[in-house]
Each structure stands twice: as structure tokens, then as C-alpha cells.
C-alpha positions in Angstrom: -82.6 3.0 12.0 -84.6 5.1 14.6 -82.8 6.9 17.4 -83.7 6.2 20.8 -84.0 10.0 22.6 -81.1 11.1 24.8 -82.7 12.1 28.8 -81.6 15.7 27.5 -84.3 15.2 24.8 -87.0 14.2 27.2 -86.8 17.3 29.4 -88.8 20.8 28.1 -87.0 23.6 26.4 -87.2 25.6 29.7 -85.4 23.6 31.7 -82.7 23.0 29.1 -81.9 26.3 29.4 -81.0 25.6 33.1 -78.5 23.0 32.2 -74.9 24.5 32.1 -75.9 26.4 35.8 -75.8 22.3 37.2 -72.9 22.0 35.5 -69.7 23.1 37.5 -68.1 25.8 37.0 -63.8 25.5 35.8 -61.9 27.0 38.6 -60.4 30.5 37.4 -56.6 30.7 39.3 -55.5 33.8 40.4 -51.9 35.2 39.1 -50.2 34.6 42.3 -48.2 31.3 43.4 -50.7 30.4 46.1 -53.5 30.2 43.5 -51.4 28.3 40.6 -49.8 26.1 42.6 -53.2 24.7 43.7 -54.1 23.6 40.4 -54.2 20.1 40.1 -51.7 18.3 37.9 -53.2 16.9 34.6 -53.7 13.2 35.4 -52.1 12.2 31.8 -48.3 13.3 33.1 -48.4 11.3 36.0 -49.5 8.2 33.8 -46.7 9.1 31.3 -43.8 8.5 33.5 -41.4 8.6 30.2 -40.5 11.7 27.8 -37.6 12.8 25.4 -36.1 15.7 25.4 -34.9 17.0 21.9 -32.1 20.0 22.1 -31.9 21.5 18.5 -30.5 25.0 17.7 -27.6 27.1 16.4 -25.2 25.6 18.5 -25.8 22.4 17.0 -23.5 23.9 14.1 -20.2 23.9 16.5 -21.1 20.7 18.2 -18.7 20.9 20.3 -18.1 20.8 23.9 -21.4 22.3 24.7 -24.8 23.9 24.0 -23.6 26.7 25.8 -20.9 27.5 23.2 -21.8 31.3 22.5 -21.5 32.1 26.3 -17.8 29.6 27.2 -16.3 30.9 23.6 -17.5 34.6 24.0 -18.4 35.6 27.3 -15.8 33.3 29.4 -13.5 32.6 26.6 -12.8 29.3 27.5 -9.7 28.2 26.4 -11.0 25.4 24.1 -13.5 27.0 22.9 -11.5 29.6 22.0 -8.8 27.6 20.6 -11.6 25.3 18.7 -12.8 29.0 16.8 -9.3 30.2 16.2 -8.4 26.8 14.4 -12.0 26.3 12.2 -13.0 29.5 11.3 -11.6 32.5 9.9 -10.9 35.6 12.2 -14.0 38.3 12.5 -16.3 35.2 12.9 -19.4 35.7 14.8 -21.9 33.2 16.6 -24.9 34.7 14.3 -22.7 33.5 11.3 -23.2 30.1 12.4 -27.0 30.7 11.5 -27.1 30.3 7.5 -25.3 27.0 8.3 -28.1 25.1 10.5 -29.4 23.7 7.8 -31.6 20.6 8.7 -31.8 19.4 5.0 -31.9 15.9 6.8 -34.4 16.4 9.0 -37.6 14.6 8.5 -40.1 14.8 11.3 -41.7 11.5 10.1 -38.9 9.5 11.0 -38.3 11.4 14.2 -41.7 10.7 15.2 -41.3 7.0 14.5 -38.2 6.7 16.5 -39.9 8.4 19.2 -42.7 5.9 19.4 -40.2 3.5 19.0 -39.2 4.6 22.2 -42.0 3.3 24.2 -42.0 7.3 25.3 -45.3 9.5 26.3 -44.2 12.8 25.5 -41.6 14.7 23.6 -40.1 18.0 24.6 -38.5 20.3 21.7 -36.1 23.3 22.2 -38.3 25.7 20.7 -35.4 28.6 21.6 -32.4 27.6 23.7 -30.8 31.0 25.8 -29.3 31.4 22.0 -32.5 32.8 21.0 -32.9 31.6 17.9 -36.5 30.7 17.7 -37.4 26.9 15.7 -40.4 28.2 14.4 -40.8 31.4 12.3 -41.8 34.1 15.1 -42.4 37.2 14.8 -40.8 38.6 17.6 -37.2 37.2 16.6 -36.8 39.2 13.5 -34.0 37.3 11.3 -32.9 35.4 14.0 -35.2 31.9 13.2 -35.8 28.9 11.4 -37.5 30.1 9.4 -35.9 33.4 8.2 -32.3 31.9 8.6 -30.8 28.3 8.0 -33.5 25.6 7.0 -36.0 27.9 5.7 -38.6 25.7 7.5 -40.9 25.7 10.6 -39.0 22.8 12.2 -41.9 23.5 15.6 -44.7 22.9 13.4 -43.4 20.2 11.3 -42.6 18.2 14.4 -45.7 18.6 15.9 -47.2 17.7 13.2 -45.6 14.2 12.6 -46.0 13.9 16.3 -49.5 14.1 16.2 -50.1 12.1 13.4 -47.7 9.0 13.8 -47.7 8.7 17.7 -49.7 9.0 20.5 -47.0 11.0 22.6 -47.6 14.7 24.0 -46.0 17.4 22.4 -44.0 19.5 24.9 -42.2 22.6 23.7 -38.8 23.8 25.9 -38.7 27.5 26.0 -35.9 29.8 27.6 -37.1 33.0 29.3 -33.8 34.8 28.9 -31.5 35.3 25.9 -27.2 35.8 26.7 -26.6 38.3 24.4 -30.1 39.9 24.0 -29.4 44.0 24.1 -33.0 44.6 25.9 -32.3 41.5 27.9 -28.8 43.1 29.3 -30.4 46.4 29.6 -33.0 45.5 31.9 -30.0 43.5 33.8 -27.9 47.1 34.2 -31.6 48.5 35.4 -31.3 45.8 38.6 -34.5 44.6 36.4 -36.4 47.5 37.5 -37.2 47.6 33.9 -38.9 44.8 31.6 -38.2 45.8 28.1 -37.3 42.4 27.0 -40.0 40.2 28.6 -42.8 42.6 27.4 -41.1 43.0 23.9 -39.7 39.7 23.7 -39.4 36.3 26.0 -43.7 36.4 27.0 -45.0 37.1 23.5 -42.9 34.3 22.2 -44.9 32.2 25.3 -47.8 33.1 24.2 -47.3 32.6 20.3 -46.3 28.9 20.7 -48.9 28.2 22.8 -51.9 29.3 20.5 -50.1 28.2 17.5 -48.8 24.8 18.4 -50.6 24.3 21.7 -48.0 22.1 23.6 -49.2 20.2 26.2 -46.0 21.2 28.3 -44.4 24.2 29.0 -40.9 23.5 29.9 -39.9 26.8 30.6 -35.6 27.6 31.6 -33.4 30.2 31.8 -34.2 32.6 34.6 -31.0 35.1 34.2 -30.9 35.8 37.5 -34.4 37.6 37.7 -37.6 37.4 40.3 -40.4 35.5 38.6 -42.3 38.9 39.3 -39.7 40.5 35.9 -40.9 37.8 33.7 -44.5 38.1 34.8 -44.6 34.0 35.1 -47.7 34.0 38.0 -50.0 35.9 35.3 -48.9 34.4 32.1 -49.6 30.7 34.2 -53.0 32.1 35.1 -54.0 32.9 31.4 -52.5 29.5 30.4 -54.7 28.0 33.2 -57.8 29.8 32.3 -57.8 30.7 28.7 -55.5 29.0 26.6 -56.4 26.6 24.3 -54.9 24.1 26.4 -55.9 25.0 29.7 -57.4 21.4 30.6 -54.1 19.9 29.7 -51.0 21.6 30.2 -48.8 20.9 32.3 -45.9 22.9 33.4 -42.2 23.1 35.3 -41.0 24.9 38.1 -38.3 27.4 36.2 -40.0 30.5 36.0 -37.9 33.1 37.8 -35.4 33.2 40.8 -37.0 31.3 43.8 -39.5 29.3 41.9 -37.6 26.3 41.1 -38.7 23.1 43.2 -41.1 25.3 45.0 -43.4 26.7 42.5 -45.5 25.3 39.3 -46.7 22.2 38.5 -43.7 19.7 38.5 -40.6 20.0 40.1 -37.2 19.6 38.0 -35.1 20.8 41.1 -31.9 20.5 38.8 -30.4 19.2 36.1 -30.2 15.4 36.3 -32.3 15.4 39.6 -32.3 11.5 41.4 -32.8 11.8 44.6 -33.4 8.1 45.2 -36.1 8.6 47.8 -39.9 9.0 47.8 -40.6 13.1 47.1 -44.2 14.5 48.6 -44.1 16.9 44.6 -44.4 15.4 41.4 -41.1 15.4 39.9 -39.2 14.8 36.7 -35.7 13.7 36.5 -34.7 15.4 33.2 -31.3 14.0 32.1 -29.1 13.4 28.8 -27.9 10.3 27.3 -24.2 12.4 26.9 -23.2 12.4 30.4 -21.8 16.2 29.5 -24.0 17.9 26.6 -27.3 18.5 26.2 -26.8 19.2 22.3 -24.7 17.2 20.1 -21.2 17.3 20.3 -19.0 15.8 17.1 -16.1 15.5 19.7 -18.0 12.8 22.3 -16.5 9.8 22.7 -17.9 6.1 23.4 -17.1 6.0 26.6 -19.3 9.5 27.4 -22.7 8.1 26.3 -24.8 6.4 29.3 -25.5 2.3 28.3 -28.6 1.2 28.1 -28.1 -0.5 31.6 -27.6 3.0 32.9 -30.9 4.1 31.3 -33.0 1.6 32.8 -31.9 2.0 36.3 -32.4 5.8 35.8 -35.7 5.2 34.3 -36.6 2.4 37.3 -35.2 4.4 40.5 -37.0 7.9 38.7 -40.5 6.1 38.4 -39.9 4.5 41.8 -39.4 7.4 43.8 -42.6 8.9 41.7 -40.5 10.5 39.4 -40.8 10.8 35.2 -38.1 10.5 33.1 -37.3 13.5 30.7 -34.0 10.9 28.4 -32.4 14.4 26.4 -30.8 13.5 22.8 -29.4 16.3 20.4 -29.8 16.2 17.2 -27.0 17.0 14.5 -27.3 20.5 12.2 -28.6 18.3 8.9 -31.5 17.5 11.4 -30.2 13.8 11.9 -30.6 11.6 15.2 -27.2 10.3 15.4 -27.9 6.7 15.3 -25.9 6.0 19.2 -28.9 8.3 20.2 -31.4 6.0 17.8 -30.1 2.6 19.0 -30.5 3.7 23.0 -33.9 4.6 22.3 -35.2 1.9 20.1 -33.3 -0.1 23.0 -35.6 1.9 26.0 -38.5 0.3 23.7 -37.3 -2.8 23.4 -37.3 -3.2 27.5 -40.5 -1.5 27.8 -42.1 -3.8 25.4 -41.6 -6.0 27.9 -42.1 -4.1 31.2 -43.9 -1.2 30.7 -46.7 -2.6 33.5 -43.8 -2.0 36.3 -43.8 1.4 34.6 -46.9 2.9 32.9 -49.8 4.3 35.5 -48.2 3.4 38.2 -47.8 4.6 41.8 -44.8 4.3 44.2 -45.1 1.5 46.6 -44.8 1.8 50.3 -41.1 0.6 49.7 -39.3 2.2 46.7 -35.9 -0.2 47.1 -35.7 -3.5 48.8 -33.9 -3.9 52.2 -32.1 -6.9 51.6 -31.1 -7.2 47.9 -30.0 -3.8 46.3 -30.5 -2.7 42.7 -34.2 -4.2 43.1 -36.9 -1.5 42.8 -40.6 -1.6 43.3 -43.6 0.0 41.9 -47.6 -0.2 42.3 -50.2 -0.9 40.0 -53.4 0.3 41.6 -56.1 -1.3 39.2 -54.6 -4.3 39.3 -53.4 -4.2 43.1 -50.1 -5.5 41.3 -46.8 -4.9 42.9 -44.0 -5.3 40.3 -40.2 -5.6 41.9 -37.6 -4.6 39.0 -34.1 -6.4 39.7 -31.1 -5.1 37.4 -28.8 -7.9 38.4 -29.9 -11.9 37.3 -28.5 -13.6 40.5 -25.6 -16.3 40.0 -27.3 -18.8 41.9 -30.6 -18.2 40.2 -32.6 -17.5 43.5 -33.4 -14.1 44.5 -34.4 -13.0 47.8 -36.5 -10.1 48.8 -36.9 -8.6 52.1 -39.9 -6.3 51.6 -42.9 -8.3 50.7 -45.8 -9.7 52.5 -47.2 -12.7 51.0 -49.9 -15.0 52.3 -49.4 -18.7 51.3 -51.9 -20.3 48.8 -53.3 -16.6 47.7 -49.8 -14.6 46.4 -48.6 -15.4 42.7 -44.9 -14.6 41.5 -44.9 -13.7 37.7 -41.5 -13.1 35.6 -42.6 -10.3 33.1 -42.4 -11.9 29.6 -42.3 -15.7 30.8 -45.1 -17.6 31.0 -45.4 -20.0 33.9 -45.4 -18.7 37.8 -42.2 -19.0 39.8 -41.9 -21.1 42.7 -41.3 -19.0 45.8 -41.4 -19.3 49.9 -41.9 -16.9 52.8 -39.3 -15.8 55.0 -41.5 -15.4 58.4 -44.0 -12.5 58.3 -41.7 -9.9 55.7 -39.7 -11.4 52.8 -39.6 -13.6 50.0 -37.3 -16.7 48.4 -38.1 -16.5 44.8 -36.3 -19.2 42.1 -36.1 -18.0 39.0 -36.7 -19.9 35.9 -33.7 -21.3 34.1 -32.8 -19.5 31.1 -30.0 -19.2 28.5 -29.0 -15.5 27.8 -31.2 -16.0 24.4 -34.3 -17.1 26.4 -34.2 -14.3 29.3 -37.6 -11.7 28.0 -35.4 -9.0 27.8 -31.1 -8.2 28.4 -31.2 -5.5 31.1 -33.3 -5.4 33.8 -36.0 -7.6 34.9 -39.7 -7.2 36.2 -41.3 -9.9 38.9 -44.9 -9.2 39.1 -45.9 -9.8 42.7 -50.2 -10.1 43.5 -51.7 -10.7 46.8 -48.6 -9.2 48.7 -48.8 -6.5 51.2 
């Protein structure tokens, strides 16, 4: 078959060579806040609006009462931390002896990646070193004191990212703690008032830059300031070379922890805090990252029923987040054997169960010009801009079977009303110039489209 010549093809040699100057140039940022915080935010993140958050380390040996275990049973000596080591383990026992006995010999990244997916989930974030220090991949920089030199023997980074990759479509986000507890460079450059920076030269900003060109995460989820200026860490020129040089510069995207000060004012989203909801529209691109056990990040053997959020909770978190332009960052932690306790499979095979179903009120979308509704609560709305579709999530199925909304415009003879995941339109009448009577369809628990939460899609409404 002959090939039709490209335009390119058509033009002579010397003017080829002309080409790349039409072409514009990528924007080089500056290592200061003013220039990084101008970048704009890779489009994909946005879209995503739904990640997991995996905590895996050392102190998912202990699993109990908290990832923070080294610091409450040694620094604080917490009383049931304490009481917990006295009990289980024989006297002289250290935190590093916990190492030999992370063993992940469960862990297959395979089925992880498929229970991600499952999730209905965009991205994934990985602990690749909690404040522990204990690195998940084999780096060089945390000699005897990683995955690879101590426990499973195995580059649990790169083995993720692999299945990942190969199984899903998600983005493969990497957690990383600047500062380390216990570190002796780390605490020695505390005592110096951080005047000097032993450890994040020796240390924390190699380890950045080693994940990044060997597993090129497409987030940076940085944490852990200990206290110091951004200007200790050197965060402004590490961004900049991530920015500008990295191998993925065009697609990164990265938080707002990167040194005293910077949080919910500098990077590229804003976290703000741990399990951040503030139920109103922000101006920032934000992400709400939050854990499945109300009070661990990691996996604790001693939770109880009662402490894990239902998958009602999770929707409304996921709904009011997205709503008020938020993502969702959903945390679970995995056990030492490198198992995802199956509480922590069912709520996300659950998360993709309702998304199945409502991922248009959810996916791409924008925030409406009304993020709740004034007249019924627990009803929240989000935009679709290519379809100029306005989906209104309710999270309770009214009793009477009508629900009312006071926030839409709609124009008789021109606006639809669509249940997501029921075929036929709903019958529905204005209330004056703002609101909306809407009778749902009647269904038997069995025939609702999904169990908690419930998408009306809303077109011609202003």
C-alpha cells in the first residue's frame, strides 16, 4: 500500500530545520514558591477524583494501635504501647528487630493490582518509607534498613508498580517521608536549629530523587516535615528539577508537605490535614486523604468492627469530597505477610460496585454552582461539562418515594430527569422559577441500581 506524504514531507529540508523554533518552548520554573506554584496542575488528577492510599512498613509487624508505634512506645512511652512490648516480646527488644519479621511472603502485587482496579480507583499511592525509614524498595542510601536487604528480600516498590502498570490503568503514586524519628543525622541537624543539612543531602533528597528516575511515580506525596523550613529540605529546587528534568516532568503531580509553612499554601494540591472535608467549595485543588480505620493509617490486629467506616460512610465522603472539588485519597494497610485484609478488600470492591454505576456523577467532573441542595440535605451535586449534565447524588431513598430539590432550574418540555442505572426518565414538576418535584421509580430493595447512594442525572437545568 502506498503512503500518502505527511505536510512535514512536502516542505524542503531547509525549512525543516526551522521546525522545533515554531514549536513552543516547555516553561523552565524557577526553584522558588512563586515560580512552582504557577505550574499548572496535570489535567489527568483533576479527572481522577479517586485514589488509594497503601501504608506498608515495619510497623505493620506490631499492628497495633498505630503506625506511629516506634515513636508512642519509645519516645512517649505510651502506656499501652509499652505494656503491649513488655507482654509480647522479650526484654532488650528493639524496633529494628521487628525488621527480619516483615516478611510479605503473601504479598502478590497481581492481586493487589486487581483489587485496586476493582476499586473503580485512578491512582494508587504506596508508602515507599513511612517516618520509620525503612525504605520498600532496595535503596542505596538506607544501608540494611530496606526491603530488600532486610525482611522480604524483595523490591515490593517495583513489583507494585509493575502489576500496576500492567493490570490497571491507575497512576502510580509513591508516599515519601522527608524526615526519619530516630535518624542520628536527622536529630543532629535538629540540635544545630537546622543550620545544618546532613541528613537531607546524605539522606531524605537522594532517596527523592532515586524513586523518581527508577520508578517514575506520577505523584509525589511527600510528609513528614520534622519541624523544619522547606528551605532545610531543599523542596523549591528539588520541585524545579522534577518540573523540568525528570522523566516525569509533564505528569507529576505533587502535595503541599514539603517543609514548615508549605502545607495548604504551597505545591500543587492541597492536603491541609489529615482527613480534610471542608464541605464547601475551595478556590485550590484539594485532596481529602482519609483511612478506612477511623484511627490507623497501618493495620492494626487489635481494630474492632465497629472502628472501620461502612461503605455508606465512604460514599458520602467520596460525594461531599468530589463536590466541593475535592479527590479522594481512601488509605488501607496492609498486613506484614503482604495481605489486604479482606474488611479492607470488601469496602473497595464495594466503592466499585457503586461506581459501576455512578461514576458519570464522579469521573471528569466539575463542581456545580451549588455543591449541597438547600432544601433536602445529604443530596450533592456535581457538573459534567461535555455533556452539560448536572448529576444530584441523594444518600437517603425518601419514604414517600418523591424527592424534592430546591436548587435546580428547569424549563418545561426541554429538562430530562434520569435515575443512574434505570432506564426510563422520571416524572418530575417545577416548583416556580428554582426547584424541582421528582417521583422516583418504584423499586424493591433488589431492583434499586445500586444499595447506598443514588445518582439523578439532571439535563437542560440551570
Amino acid at each position: 500500500m502506498s503512503r500518502v506524504p505527511g505536510p512535514a514531507a512536502l516542505l524542503p529540508p531547509l525549512l525543516l530545520l526551522g521546525l522545533p523554533a515554531l514549536l513552543p518552548a516547555r516553561p523552565r520554573y524557577e526553584p522558588t514558591w512563586g515560580s512552582l506554584d504557577a505550574r499548572p496542575l496535570p489535567a489527568w488528577f483533576d479527572e481522577a477524583k479517586f485514589g488509594v492510599f497503601i501504608h506498608w512498613g515495619v510497623f505493620s509487624v506490631p499492628s497495633f494501635g498505630s503506625e506511629w508505634f516506634w515513636w508512642y512506645w519509645q519516645k512517649e512511652k505510651r502506656e499501652p504501647y509499652v505494656k503491649f512490648m513488655e507482654a509480647n516480646y522479650p526484654p532488650g527488644f528493639r524496633y529494628e528487630d521487628f525488621g527480619p519479621l516483615f516478611t510479605a511472603e503473601f504479598f502478590d502485587p497481581n492481586q493487589w493490582a486487581d483489587i485496586l482496579k476493582a476499586s473503580g480507583a485512578k491512582y494508587v499511592v504506596l508508602t515507599s518509607k513511612h517516618h520509620e525509614g525503612f525504605t520498600l524498595w532496595g535503596s542505596k542510601y538506607s544501608w540494611n534498613w530496606n526491603a530488600v536487604d532486610v525482611g522480604p528480600k524483595r523490591d515490593l516498590v517495583a513489583e507494585l508498580a509493575a502489576s500496576v502498570r500492567n493490570r490497571t490503568d491507575l497512576h502510580f503514586g509513591l508516599y515519601h517521608s522527608l524526615f526519619e524519628w530516630f535518624n542520628p543525622l536527622f536529630l543532629e541537624d535538629a540540635t544545630n536549629v537546622f543550620k545544618t543539612r546532613k541528613f537531607p543531602t546524605s539522606k531524605s533528597l537522594p532517596e527523592l530523587y532515586e524513586i523518581v528516575t527508577k520508578y517514575q511515580p506520577e505523584i509525589i506525596w511527600s510528609d513528614g516535615n520534622g519541624n523544619a523550613p522547606d528551605t532545610y529540605w531543599n523542596s523549591t529546587g528539588f520541585l524545579a528539577w522534577l518540573y523540568n528534568d525528570s522523566p516525569v516532568r509533564d505528569t507529576v503531580v505533587t502535595n503541599d508537605r514539603w517543609g514548615v509553612g508549605s502545607i495548604c499554601t504551597h505545591g500543587g494540591y492541597y492536603t491541609c490535614s489529615d482527613r480534610y472535608n471542608p464541605g464547601h467549595l475551595l478556590p485550590h485543588k484539594w485532596e481529602n486523604c482519609m483511612t478506612i480505620d477511623r484511627r490507623s493509617w497501618g493495620y492494626r490486629r487489635d481494630a474492632q468492627l465497629s472502628d472501620y467506616l461502612t461503605i455508606e460512610d465512604l460514599v458520602k465522603q467520596l460525594v461531599e469530597t468530589v463536590s466541593c472539588g475535592g479527590n479522594l485519597l481512601m488509605n488501607i494497610g496492609p498486613t506484614h505477610d503482604g495481605r489486604i485484609a479482606v474488611i479492607f478488600e470488601e469496602r473497595l470492591r464495594q466503592m466499585g460496585a457503586w461506581l459501576e454505576v455512578n461514576g458519570e456523577a464522579i469521573y471528569g467532573t466539575k463542581p456545580w454552582r451549588a455543591q449541597n441542595d438547600s432544601v433536602t440535605p445529604e443530596v450533592w451535586y456535581t457538573f459534567s461539562p461535555k455533556e452539560g449534565r448536572v448529576s444530584a447524588v441523594f444518600l437517603n431513598w425518601p419514604v414517600s418515594g418523591i424527592l424534592e430539590l430546591g436548587e435546580p432550574q428547569a424549563k418545561l418540555g426541554e429538562t430530562q430527569v434520569k435515575l443512574a442505572g434505570y432506564k426510563e426518565p422520571l416524572k418530575w414538576v417545577a416548583l416556580g422559577e428554582k426547584g424541582l418535584i421528582i417521583a422516583l421509580p418504584q423499586l424493591t430493595p433488589k431492583q434499586l441500581p445500586c444499595q447506598w447512594g443514588w445518582t439523578l442525572q439532571l439535563t437542560a437545568i440551570k
